[in-house]
C-alpha positions, -999 to +999 in steps of 0.1 A: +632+832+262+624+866+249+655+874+280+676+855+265+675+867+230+681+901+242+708+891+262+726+873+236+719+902+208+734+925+235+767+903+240+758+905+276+762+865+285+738+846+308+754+832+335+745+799+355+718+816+375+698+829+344+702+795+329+687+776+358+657+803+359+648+798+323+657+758+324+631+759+356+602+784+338+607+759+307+601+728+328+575+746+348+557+754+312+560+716+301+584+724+275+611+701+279+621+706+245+629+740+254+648+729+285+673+708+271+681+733+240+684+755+269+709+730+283+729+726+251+728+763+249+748+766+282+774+741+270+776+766+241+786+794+260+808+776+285+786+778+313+785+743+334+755+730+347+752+725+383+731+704+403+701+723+404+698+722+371+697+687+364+677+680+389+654+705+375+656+682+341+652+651+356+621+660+378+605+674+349+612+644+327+597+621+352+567+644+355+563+641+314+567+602+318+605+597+298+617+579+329+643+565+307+654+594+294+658+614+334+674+582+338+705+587+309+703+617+322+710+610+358+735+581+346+755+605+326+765+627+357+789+607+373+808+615+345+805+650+344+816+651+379+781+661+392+770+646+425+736+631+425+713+641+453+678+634+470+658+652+444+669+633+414+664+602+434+630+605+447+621+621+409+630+583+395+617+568+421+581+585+417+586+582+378+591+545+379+560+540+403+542+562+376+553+547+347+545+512+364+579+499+369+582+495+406+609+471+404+632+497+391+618+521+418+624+499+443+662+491+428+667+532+430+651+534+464+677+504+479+707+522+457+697+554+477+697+541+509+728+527+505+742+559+492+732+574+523+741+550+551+778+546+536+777+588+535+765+589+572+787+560+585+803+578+621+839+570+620+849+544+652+877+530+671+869+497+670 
């Protein structure tokens, strides 16, 4: 964070990259807190998250056990336009099972598999 704060008091402006590091070394850290002042912080500046880092988010709330929150989260980024992938799926998926909600996992693991056999559906004649 130290980074950043010389970054910012030297107008030179973090980009995308440099976000995702320091949203990854903040998550890495446990300090989720961190992470997603970090990710207001990017709004802030105009930078747009990507993929990678909410995925990074999500995996690292499910780690801490605030399924519900990775799940607002994942919820919120059809709406930003963000495609959801693999990573944030099997993060919810191993939350839920670790939080004890299996049902839910199991509703995430069917929605994936859906998701994926209408993506991979080959294109016939008939």
């Amino acid at each position: 964070m130290a980074l950043l704060s010389k970054m910012l008091e030297e107008k030179i402006p973090p980009d995308l990259v440099t976000f995702n590091i320091l949203v990854h070394g903040q998550c890495k850290e446990g300090d989720i807190d961190s992470a997603l002042r970090l990710l207001s912080l990017m709004e802030e500046n105009n930078v747009v998250p990507d993929q990678l880092t909410f995925g990074t988010l999500i995996n690292a709330l499910c780690e801490k056990k605030c399924v519900d929150k990775a799940y607002d989260m994942f919820d919120s980024l059809k709406e930003k336009g963000i495609k959801v992938n693999e990573v944030m799926y099997t993060a919810l998926i191993d939350g839920y099972c670790n939080v004890e909600k299996v049902d839910a996992a199991l509703a995430f693991l069917k929605e994936w598999l859906q998701r994926v056999a209408f993506q991979t559906r080959i294109p016939t004649m008939y």
